[in-house]
C-alpha positions as YAML, in Angstrom:
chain: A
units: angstrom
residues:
- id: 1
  name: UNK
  ca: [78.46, 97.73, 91.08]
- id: 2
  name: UNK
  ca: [81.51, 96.56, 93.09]
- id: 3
  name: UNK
  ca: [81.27, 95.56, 96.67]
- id: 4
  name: UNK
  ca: [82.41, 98.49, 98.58]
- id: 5
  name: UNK
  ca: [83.67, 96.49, 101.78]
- id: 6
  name: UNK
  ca: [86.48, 98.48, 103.09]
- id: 7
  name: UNK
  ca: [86.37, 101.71, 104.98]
- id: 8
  name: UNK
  ca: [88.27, 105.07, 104.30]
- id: 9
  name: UNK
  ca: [88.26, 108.08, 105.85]
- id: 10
  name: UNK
  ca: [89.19, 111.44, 103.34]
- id: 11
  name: UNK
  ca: [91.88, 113.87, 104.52]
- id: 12
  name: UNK
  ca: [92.84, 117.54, 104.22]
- id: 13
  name: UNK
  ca: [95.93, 119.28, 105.12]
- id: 14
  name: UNK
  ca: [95.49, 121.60, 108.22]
- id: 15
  name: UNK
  ca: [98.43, 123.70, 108.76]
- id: 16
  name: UNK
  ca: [99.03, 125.73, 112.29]
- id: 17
  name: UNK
  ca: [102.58, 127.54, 113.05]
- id: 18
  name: UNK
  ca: [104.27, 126.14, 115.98]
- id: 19
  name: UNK
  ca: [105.85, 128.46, 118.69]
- id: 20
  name: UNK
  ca: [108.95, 128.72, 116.52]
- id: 21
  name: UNK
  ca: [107.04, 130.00, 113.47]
- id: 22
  name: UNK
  ca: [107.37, 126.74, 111.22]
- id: 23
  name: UNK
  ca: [104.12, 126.03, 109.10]
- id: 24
  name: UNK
  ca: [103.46, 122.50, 110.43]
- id: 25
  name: UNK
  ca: [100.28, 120.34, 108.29]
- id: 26
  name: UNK
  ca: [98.01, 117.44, 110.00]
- id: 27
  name: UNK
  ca: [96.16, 115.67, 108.07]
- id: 28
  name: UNK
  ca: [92.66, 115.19, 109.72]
- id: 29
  name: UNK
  ca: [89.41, 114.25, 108.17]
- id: 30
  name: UNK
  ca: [87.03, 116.18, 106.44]
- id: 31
  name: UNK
  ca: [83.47, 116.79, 107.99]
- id: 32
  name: UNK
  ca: [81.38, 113.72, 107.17]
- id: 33
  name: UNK
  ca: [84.41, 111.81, 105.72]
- id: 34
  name: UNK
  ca: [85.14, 109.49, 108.26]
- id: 35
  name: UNK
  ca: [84.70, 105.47, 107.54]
- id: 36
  name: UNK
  ca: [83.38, 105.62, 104.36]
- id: 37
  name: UNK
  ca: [82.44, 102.61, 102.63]
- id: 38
  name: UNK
  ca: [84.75, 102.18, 99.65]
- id: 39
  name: UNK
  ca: [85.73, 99.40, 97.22]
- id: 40
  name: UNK
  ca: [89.48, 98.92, 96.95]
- id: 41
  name: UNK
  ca: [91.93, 97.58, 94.21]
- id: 42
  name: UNK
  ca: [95.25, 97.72, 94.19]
- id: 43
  name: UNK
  ca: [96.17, 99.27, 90.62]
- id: 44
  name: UNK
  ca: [99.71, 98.88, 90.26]
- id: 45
  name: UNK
  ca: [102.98, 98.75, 92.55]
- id: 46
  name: UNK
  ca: [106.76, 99.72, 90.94]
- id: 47
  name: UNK
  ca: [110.04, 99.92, 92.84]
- id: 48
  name: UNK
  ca: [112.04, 103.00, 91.83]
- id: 49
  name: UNK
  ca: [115.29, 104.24, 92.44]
- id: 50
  name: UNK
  ca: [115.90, 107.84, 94.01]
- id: 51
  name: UNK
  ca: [117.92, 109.80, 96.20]
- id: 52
  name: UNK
  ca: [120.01, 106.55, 97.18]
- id: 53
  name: UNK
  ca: [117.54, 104.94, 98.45]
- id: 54
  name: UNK
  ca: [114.79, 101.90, 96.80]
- id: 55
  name: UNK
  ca: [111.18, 103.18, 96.75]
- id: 56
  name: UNK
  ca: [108.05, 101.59, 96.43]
- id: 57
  name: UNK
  ca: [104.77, 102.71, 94.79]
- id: 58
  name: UNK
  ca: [101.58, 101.45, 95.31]
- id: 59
  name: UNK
  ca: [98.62, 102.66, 92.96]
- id: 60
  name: UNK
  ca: [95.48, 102.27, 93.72]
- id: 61
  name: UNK
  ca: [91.88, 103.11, 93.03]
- id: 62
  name: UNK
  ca: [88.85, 103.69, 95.19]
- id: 63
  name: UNK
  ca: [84.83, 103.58, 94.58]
- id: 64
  name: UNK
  ca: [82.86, 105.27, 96.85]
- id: 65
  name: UNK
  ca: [79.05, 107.01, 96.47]
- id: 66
  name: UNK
  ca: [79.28, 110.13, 95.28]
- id: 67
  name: UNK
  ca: [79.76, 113.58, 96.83]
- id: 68
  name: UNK
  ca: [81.04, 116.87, 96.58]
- id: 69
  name: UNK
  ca: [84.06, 118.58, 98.48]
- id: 70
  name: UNK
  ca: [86.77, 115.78, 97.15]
- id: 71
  name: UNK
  ca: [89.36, 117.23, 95.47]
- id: 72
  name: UNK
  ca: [93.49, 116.24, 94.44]
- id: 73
  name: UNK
  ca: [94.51, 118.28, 97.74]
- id: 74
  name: UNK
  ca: [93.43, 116.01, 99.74]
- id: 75
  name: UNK
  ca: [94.63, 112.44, 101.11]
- id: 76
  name: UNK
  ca: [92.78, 108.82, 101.46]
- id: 77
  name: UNK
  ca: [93.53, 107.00, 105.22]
- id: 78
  name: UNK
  ca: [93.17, 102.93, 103.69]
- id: 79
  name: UNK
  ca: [94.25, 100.22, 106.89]
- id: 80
  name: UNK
  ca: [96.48, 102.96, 108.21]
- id: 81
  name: UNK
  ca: [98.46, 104.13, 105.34]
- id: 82
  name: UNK
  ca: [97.68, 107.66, 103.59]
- id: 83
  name: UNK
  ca: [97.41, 107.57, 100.09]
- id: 84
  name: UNK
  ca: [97.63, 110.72, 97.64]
- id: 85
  name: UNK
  ca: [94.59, 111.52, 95.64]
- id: 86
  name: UNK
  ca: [95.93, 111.82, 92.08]
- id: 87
  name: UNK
  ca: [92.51, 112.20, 90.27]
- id: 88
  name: UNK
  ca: [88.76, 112.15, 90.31]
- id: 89
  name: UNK
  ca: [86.42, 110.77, 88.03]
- id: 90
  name: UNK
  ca: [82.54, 111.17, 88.41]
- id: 91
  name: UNK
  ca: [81.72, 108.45, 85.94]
- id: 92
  name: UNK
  ca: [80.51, 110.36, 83.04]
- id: 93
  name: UNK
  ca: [78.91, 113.26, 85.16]
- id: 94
  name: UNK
  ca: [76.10, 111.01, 86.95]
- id: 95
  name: UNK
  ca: [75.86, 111.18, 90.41]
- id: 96
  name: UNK
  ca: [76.34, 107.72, 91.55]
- id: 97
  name: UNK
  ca: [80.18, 106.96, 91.85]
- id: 98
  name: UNK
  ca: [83.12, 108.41, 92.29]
- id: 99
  name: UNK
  ca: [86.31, 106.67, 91.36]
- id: 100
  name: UNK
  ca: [89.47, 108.15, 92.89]
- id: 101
  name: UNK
  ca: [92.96, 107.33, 92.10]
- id: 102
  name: UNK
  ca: [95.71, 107.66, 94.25]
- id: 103
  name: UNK
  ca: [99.24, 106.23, 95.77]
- id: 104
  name: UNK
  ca: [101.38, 105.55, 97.88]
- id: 105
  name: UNK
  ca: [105.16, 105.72, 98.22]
- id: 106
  name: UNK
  ca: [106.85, 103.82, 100.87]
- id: 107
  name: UNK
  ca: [110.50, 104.89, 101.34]
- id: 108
  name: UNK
  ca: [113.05, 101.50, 101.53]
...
């Protein structure tokens, strides 16, 4: 077992209309997701070139004890940056781990 010495919180998208009827979405944590232990490693990281502008990717991939309600909707807050949850993998179905893969794409 890795050391899971970082802490996480999980996100999903609320969205409310504002007084000018645009859908606006928060991301806010789910119930009982909040500082969750979690090992961290960074994965990969790319630069890529779109829309005129130099982007940066960050891939990374998170161990935390296993639960229910995490799904690829939703968003990982890691030392203030919010990463996209690209899959989940329960570890061959036992209910110890979950490994969850995600980035992040910081616009240059």
């Amino acid at each position: 077992m890795k050391l899971r010495d970082k802490k996480i919180s999980i996100l999903h998208g609320v969205t409310t209309v504002d007084s000018e009827g645009f859908q606006i979405t928060t991301w806010e944590p789910i119930p009982g997701g909040e500082n969750l232990w979690a090992y961290y490693r960074q994965a990969k990281a790319s630069e890529f070139f779109q829309a005129a502008a130099v982007n940066y990717k960050v891939e990374a991939l998170f161990e935390i004890a296993w639960r229910t309600g995490i799904d690829t909707t939703m968003r990982i807050l890691f030392r203030g940056q919010q990463y996209e949850i690209t899959r989940i993998d329960d570890f061959e179905g036992y209910k110890d781990t979950l490994l969850i893969y995600a980035y992040r794409v910081t616009q240059g």
